[in-house]
C-alpha positions as CSV (number, residue, x, y, z in Angstrom):
1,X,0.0,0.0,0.0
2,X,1.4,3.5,-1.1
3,X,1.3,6.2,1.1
4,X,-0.2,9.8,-0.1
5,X,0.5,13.0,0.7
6,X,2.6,16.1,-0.2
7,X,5.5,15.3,2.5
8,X,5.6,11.3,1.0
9,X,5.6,12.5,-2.4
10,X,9.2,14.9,-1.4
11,X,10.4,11.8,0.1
12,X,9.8,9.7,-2.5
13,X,11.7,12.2,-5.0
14,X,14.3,12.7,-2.6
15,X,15.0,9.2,-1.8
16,X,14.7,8.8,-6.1
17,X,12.1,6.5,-5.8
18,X,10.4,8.2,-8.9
19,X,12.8,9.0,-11.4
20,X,12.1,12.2,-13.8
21,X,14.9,10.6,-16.4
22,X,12.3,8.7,-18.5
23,X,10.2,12.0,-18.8
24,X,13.5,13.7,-20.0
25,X,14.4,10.8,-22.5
26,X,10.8,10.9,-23.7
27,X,11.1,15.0,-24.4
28,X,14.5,14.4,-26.1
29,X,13.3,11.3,-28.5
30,X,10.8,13.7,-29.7
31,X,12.9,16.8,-30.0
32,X,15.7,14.3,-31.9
33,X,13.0,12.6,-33.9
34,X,12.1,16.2,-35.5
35,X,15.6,17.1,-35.8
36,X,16.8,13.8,-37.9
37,X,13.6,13.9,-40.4
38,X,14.3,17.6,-40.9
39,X,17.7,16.7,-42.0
40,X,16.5,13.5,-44.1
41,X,13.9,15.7,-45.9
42,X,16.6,18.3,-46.0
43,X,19.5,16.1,-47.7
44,X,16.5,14.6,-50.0
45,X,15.8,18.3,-51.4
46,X,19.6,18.6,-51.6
47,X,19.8,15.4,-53.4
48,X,17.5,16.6,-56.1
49,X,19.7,20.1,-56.8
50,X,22.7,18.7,-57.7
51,X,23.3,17.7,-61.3
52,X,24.7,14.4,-61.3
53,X,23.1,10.9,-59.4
54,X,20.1,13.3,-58.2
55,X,17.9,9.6,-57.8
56,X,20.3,7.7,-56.3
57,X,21.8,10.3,-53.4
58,X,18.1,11.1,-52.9
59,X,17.5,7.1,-52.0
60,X,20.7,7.2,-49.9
61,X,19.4,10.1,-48.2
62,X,16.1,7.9,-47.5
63,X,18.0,5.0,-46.0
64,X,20.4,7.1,-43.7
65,X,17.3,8.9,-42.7
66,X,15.4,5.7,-41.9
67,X,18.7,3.9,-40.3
68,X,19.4,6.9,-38.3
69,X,15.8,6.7,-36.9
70,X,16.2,2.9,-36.0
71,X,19.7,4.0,-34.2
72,X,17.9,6.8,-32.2
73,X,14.7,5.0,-31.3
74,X,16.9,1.8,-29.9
75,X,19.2,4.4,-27.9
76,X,16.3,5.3,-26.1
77,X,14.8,2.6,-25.8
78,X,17.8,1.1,-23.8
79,X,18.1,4.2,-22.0
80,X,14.0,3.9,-20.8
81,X,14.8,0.3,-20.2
82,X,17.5,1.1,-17.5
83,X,15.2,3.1,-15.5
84,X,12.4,0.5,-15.8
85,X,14.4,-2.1,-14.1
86,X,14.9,0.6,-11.6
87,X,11.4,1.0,-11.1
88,X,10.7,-2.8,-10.9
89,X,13.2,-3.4,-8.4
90,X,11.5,-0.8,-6.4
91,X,8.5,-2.0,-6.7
92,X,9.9,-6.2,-5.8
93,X,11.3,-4.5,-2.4
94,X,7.9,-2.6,-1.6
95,X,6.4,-6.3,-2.2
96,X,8.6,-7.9,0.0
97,X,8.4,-5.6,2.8
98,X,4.8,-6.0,2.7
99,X,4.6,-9.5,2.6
100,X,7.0,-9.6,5.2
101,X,4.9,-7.4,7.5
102,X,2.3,-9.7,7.2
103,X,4.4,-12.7,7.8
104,X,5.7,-10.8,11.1
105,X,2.0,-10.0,11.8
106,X,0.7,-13.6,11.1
107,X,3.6,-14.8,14.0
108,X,2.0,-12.3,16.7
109,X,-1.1,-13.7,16.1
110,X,-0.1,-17.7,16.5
111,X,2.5,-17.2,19.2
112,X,5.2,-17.8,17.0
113,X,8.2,-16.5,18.4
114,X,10.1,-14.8,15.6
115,X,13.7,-15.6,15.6
């Protein structure tokens, strides 16, 4: 069970319980997704003003554009899946501290002496 409040929610940054990173990788895929198709569509206008292999740069220019996108989306991707096992392992030690609470409570209850 999660506990609520303003004061838990300070702790729970300051602790880096919840990580902003992801957020932040999110932002910067999008930025970086506008960036490399600006320069794709760029080089493929380029690709048509010069006077020699016009068709062929312009479907090099397609390929880099598409490979680069691949390349970016799988950096972040690795980066988001770093903080997700983060976020799973916290999650796994809230778990066990809960179920161990209510091993420690089921003892109390049979007179079992904890050792």
């Amino acid at each position: 069970m999660k506990k609520t409040g303003f004061l838990n929610g300070v702790r729970s940054h300051v602790n880096f319980e919840h990580l902003v990173t992801p957020l932040l990788i999110r932002l910067t895929y999008g930025v970086g997704l506008v960036i490399i198709i600006s320069a794709g569509i760029g080089s493929l206008f380029t690709a048509f003003t010069l006077p020699e292999n016009g068709v062929m740069r312009a479907a090099l220019s397609i390929g880099a554009t598409l490979l680069v996108l691949v390349l970016w989306r799988l950096i972040n991707e690795l980066w988001i899946l770093a903080f997700n096992l983060h976020t799973r392992l916290v999650e796994i030690r809230e778990l066990l501290a809960q179920r161990q609470s209510e091993f420690k409570a089921r003892q109390k209850t049979s007179g079992i002496s904890a050792q």
